[in-house]
N, C-alpha and C positions, 0 to 999 in steps of 0.2 A: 332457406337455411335447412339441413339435415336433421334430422332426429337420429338419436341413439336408438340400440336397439330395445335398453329395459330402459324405458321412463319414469320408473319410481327411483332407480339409482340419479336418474338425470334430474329428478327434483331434490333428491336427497341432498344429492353435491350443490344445487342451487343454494336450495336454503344456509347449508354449512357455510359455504363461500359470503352468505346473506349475514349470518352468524358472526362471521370475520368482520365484514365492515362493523356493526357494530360491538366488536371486540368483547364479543360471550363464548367465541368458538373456544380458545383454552379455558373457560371453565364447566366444560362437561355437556355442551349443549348436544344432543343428538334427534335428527330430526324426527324420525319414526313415520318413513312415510309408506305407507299401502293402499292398496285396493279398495276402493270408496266405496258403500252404498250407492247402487246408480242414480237416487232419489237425487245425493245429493252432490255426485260428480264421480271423475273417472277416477282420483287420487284424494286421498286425505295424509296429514301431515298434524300430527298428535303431540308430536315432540316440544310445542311453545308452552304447553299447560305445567309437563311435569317439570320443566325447568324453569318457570315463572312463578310456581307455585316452592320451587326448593331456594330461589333468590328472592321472597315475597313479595315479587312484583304482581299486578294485577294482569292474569292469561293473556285476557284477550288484549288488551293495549299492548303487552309486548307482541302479541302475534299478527297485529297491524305493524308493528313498527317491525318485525321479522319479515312478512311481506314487499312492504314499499321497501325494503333493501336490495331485493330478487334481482336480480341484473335484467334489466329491457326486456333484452331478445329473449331471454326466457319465456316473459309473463307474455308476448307475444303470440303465444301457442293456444295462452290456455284463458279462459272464463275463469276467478275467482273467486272464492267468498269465505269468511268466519263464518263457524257455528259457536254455536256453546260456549263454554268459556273458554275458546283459543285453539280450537280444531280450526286447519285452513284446506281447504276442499279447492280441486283444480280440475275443472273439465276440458278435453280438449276442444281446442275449435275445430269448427270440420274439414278447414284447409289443412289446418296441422292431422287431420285421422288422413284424409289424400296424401301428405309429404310422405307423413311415415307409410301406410300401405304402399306407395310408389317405391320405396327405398325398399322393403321387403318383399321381393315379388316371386320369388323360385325357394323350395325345400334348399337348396345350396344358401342362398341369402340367410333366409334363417337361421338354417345350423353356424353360417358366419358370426350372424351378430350375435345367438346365445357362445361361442364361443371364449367368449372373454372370462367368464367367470371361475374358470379353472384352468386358465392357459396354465402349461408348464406344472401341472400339478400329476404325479402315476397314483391312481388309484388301485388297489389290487381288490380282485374282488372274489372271495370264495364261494362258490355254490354250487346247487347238486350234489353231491360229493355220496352217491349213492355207496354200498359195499357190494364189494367183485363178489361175484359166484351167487348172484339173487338178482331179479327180476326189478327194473324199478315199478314200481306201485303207485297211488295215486297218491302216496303221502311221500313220496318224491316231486309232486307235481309242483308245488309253491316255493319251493327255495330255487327248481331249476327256469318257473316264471318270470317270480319276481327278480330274481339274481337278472336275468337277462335283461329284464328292461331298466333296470338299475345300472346295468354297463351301458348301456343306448342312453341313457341320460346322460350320466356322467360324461362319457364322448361325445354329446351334443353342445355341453358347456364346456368342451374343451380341454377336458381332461385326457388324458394319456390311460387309459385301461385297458389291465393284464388281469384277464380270466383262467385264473388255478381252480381243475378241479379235485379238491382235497380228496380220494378215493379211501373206500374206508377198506384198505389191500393188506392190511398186516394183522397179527395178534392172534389170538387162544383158536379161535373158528377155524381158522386152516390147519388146525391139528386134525381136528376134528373133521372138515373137509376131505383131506389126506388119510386120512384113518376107516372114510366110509371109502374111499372113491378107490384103495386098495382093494375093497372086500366086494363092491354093490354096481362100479361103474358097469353100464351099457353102450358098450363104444357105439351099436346102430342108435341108437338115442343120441348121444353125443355127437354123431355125425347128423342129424336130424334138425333136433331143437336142443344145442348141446346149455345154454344159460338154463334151459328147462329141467336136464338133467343134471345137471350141476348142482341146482335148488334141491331135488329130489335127495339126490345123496346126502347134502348137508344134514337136510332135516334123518335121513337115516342115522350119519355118524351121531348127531344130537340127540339123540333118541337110548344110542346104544353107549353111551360116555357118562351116564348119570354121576355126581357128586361123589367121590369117594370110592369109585370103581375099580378095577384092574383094566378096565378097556378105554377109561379118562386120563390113567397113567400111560397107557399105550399111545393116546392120539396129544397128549404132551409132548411126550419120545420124539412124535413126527413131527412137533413143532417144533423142538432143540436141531433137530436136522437141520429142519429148512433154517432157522437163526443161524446154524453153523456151516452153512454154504454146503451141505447137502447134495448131489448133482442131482438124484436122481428128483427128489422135495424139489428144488429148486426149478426144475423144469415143469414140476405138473403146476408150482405156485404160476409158473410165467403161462401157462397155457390156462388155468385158470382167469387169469388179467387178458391174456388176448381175449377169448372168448367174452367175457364181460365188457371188453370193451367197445367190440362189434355189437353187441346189443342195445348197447347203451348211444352210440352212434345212429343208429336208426331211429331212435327217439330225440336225439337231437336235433338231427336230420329236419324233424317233423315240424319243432317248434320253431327253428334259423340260431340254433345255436353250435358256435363254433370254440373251441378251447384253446387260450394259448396255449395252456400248461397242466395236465395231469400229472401233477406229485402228489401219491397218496403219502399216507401213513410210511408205510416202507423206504419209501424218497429219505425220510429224517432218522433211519433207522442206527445212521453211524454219527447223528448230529448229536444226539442226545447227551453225551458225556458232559460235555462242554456246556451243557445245561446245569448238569446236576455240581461241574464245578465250578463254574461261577455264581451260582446261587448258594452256593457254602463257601465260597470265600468272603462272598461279601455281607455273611450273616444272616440269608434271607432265609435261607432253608435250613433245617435241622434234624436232624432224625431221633425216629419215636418209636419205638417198639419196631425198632430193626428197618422203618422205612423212612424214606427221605420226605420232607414235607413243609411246608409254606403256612404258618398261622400269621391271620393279618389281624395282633390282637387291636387294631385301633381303628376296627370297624363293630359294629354295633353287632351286626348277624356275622360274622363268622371268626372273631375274634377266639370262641372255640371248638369251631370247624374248621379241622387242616386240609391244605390241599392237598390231596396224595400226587406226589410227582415223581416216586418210585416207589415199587412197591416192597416188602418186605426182603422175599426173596431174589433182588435186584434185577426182574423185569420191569422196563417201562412200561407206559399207561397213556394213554389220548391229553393229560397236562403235560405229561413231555416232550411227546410229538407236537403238540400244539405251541409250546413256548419257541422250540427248536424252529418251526416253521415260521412266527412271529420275528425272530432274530433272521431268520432265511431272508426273507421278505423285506426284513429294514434295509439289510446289507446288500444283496444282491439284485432286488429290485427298485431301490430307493424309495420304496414308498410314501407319499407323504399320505394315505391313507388305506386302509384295511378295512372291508366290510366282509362279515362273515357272515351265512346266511344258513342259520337252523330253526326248530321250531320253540318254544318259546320254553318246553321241558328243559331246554339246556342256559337258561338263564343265571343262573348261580354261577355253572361252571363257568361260562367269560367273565362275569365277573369279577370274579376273582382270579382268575387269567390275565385279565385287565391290570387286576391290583398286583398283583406280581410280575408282570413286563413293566410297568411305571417304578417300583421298587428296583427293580435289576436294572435299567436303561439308564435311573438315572443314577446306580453305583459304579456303573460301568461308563456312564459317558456317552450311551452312545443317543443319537441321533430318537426317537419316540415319534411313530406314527398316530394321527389320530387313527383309533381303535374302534371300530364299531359294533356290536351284536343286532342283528336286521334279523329279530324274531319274529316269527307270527304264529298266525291258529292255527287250529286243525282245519280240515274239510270234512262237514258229516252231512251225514245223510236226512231226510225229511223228518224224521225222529230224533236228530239232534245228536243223535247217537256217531261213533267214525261209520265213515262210507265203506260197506260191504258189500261184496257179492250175493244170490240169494240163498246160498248155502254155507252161509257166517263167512267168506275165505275173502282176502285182503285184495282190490279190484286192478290187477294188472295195467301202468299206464298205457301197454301200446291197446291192450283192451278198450280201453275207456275213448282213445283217440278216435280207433279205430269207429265204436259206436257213432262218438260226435261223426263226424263224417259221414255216416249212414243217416244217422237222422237229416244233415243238415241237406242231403240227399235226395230226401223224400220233399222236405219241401222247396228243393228249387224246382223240382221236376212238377210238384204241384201248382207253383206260381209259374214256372215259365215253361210248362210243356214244347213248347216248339224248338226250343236252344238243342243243338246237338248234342247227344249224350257224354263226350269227350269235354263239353264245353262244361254241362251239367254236373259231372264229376270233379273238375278243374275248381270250379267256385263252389263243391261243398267242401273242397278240402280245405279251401282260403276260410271259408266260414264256420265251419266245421273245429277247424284247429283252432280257427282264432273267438268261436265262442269260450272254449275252456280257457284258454289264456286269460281271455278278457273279464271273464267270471270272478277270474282269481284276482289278476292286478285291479278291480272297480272296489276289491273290496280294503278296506282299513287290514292291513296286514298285523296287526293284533288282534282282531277280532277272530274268532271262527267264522265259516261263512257256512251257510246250506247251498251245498250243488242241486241245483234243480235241470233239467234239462229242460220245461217249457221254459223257465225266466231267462235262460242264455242263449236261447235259440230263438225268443221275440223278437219281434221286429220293431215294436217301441220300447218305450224305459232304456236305460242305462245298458244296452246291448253292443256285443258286436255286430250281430245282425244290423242293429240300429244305425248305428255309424257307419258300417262297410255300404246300407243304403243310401244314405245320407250324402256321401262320395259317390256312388253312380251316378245319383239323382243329379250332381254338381256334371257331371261329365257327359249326360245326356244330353243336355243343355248347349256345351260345345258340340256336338256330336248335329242334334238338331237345325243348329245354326251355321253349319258347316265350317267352323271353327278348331283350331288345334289347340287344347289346352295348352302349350309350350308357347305358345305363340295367338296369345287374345290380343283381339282390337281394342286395346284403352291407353291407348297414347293420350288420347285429349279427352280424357276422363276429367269431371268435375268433381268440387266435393263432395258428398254425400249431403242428403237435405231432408228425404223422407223421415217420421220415428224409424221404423223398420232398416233401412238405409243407417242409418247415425247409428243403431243399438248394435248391428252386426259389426258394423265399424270399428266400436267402440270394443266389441267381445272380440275381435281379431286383435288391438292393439293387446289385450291382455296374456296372449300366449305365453311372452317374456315371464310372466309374473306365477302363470301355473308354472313353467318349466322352473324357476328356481325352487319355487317351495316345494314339489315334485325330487327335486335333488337335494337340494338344503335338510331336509327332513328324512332322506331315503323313501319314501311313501308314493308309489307310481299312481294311487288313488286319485290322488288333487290331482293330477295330469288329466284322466280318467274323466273327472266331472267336469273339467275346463271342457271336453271336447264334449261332454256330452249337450252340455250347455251352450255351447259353439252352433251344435248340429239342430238346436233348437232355436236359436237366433240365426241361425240361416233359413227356418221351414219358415219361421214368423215372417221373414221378409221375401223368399219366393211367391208363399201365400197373396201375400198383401201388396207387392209390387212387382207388374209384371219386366221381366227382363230384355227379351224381344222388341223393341218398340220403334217407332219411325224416328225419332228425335237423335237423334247421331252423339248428343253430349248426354244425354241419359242412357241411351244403350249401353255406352263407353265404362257410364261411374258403375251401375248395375252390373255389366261381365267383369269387370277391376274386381268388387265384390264377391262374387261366383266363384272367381278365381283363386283370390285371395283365401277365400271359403277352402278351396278344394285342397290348396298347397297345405293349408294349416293342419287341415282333417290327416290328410296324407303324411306329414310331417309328425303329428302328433303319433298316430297308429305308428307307423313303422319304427318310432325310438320308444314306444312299449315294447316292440319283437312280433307286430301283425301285420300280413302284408294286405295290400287292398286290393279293387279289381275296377276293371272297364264299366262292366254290367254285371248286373244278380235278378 
């Protein structure tokens, strides 16, 4: 008999269905089944306690009698037993860890069976969303990370995801852009390193437009242009946006990311009206000293903090754009979810972003995507401090890439002097790029993290390094044994029987269960330690059982293993956004 692909849903629906025979399903029975302690099995199932304990029945007697309900073929699979007062613990047996690894045997298989859990679902997912005419920097690095591997999830369960990158293309700054790059541009510069010069200018205009000036009235003037379709504004805006967006491509380039859809700011620039009047016809908005605005008094914190959603003198603001883009997205994309991804300073603002599209959506009717804000920390430096150059100045991303790559450089040529330099160059860039990546997605995307470059470029702990090894090691092995990974010898593989054997087994069947809480949560972390942990339940049982061996029905379950090992490793890296390699 088959096995599904997540086995805690397969016990879930056992037990509900368990529930039904004895007629507790309609009254609120839910199982609660997860990831066991390996002490005390592969699944536990919590759900008898709290619902034996709200009908005052005695746990554990109903959680026997929730048991012997289980259908047959079910309990077939698995080792049983109660703990405590009415936890019921299920290990598989090792025939059922052979079915299911048998049924899972290619990255294709996999991504199959995590598909189910969001079939038919569009996700839209915002990130990156650097501003035209500036350099991305390394405090661009974690939204255009983690956003990415957050789309690789999400389309690994099956979801439908559309990557917008909200660019930050409109507003006050290209006055002020426009206003320097009349007086300061260097077109041999701008033919050179023209996003360089671009930078330079800004900070000129910004520089010379101080608060209250005649030269801030002036680089306003050139802002009313370009708002008023402007030819001459209108061309330098769009040559601006080219330029930015060639730079910002090469850094994509680097990491495997590709966009469906760049709509900045500008994109909602004619949207916005139809913002500001349906939020005053339906009472949400109101205006207060000549601007338009959203008080959400029946929230505790901002009951008297209004949202500003236009401003005084009737220019919009990033809550208009942003509402505009939220009704964009319901309507035109059908969203059935929204993840936006900034750092953690703009928490307030979706907030109540949030509170005000739930207010309008449901005055209006329309249709309400779940909403998400995918905040996180900053990245600093050894001191705790944000990550800077050694001259205070903010560390340029293609900078920082570039370095990874140099270091990761030195040590392949240190560990494998003899590879050809083209080869040597090829796997620092894979390890290289995917140290930073990896750095970022290992960590709890709330917390801040410290960039270290020895911790991301080790070859044990929680590394890319570690794991892009970890995959060689797996592929040397085919390679050794003059085997094609695509095609290993374990047709008449047995079950698993060694501890080593059974533990890896048993950490391959758990894949299903990182990848949901990995997506379920937004948090690419749990993906992260699944595999780390993976890569260490595979060294335990290389170590300890050799692979190789005369026995035809051990060699078989052993390369099944190996294999199984390498698909998962590989599986796992590549829907974070890392690609892996042959050898390192």
């Amino acid at each position: 008999m088959d096995l599904p692909f997540h086995l805690a849903h397969y016990l879930a629906a056992a037990l509900q269905a368990a529930a039904q025979r004895l007629g507790v399903a309609d009254r609120g029975f839910q199982p609660e089944v997860r990831v066991a302690d390996p002490a005390h099995g592969d699944y536990q199932a919590n759900g008898a306690l709290a619902f034996a304990k709200r009908e005052k029945q005695n746990p554990r007697a109903f959680a026997q009698q929730l048991l012997d309900a289980v259908a047959p073929e079910v309990l077939a699979h698995f080792e049983t037993s109660l703990a405590g007062p009415g936890f019921i613990n299920f290990r598989l047996q090792p025939a059922a860890l052979l079915v299911w690894l048998q049924q899972f045997a290619s990255e294709e298989q996999l991504r199959a069976g995590a598909a189910h859990a969001r079939a038919n679902q569009t996700w839209v997912i915002d990130y990156s969303s650097p501003n035209t005419a500036k350099q991305m920097h390394v405090g661009h690095l974690r939204s255009a990370v983690i956003g990415e591997a957050l789309c690789r999830l999400l389309t690994l369960t099956g979801a439908r995801v559309i990557r917008d990158n909200h660019l930050g293309d409109w507003g006050t700054q290209f006055g002020k852009l426009i206003y320097g790059y009349k007086r300061w541009a260097d077109q041999n510069a701008l033919a050179t390193d023209a996003i360089e010069e671009l930078e330079r200018i800004y900070k000129l205009g910004h520089a010379a437009t101080p608060d209250g000036s005649p030269e801030l009235d002036e680089a306003r003037r050139e802002l009313v242009k370009l708002q008023n379709g402007d030819p001459e504004n209108v061309a330098l805006w769009q040559k601006f946006s080219d330029v930015s967006l060639a730079a910002f491509e090469e850094i994509y380039q680097r990491l495997g990311i590709k966009f469906d859809h760049v709509l900045g700011e500008s994109f909602y620039n004619d949207k916005v009206e139809r913002v500001y009047r349906e939020l005053s016809e339906a009472g949400i908005a109101e205006v207060s000293d000549g601007a338009l605005v959203v008080f959400h008094r029946d929230h505790p914190r901002f009951k008297t903090q209004p949202f500003l959603v236009r401003k005084g003198d009737g220019a919009s603001n990033y809550a208009a754009t942003d509402l505009a883009t939220a009704l964009y997205r319901a309507e035109h994309f059908h969203a059935d979810g929204i993840a936006i991804l900034t750092d953690f300073r703009q928490a307030d603002h979706f907030e109540q972003l949030f509170l005000t599209v739930d207010k309008w959506f449901a005055a209006r009717g329309y249709r309400r995507p779940e909403l998400h804000h995918v905040s996180f920390g900053a990245v600093t430096g050894e001191d705790g401090k944000a990550l800077k150059t050694r001259d205070g100045g903010t560390i340029k991303l293609k900078a920082l890439l570039n370095e990874a790559v140099e270091r990761a450089f030195a040590l392949v040529t240190a560990k494998s002097p003899d590879l050809p330099e083209a080869e040597r160059r090829d796997i620092a860039n894979v390890v290289g790029v995917g140290s930073v990546q990896y750095a970022d997605l290992a960590q709890n995307r709330s917390s801040n993290y410290l960039f270290s470059w020895d911790k991301m470029l080790a070859l044990d702990g929680n590394t890319a390094p570690y794991l892009l090894y970890a995959v060689t090691r797996v592929r040397s092995i085919f390679r050794k044994a003059g085997f094609d990974p695509a095609q290993p010898p374990v047709v008449n593989a047995t079950p698993p029987e060694t501890a080593q054997e059974l533990a890896l087994a048993r950490k391959l069947v758990q894949f299903a269960d990182a990848v949901q809480l990995a997506t379920d949560q937004l948090r690419p972390h749990y993906l992260c330690l699944y595999l780390y942990e993976l890569a260490g339940a595979y060294s335990a049982f290389y170590a300890a059982d050799k692979v190789i061996v005369e026995d035809p029905a051990v060699r078989a379950r052993r390369l099944l293993l190996c294999h199984r090992a390498l698909i998962t490793l590989e599986t796992g890296l590549h829907h974070l956004g890392l690609r892996t390699l042959e050898r390192m």
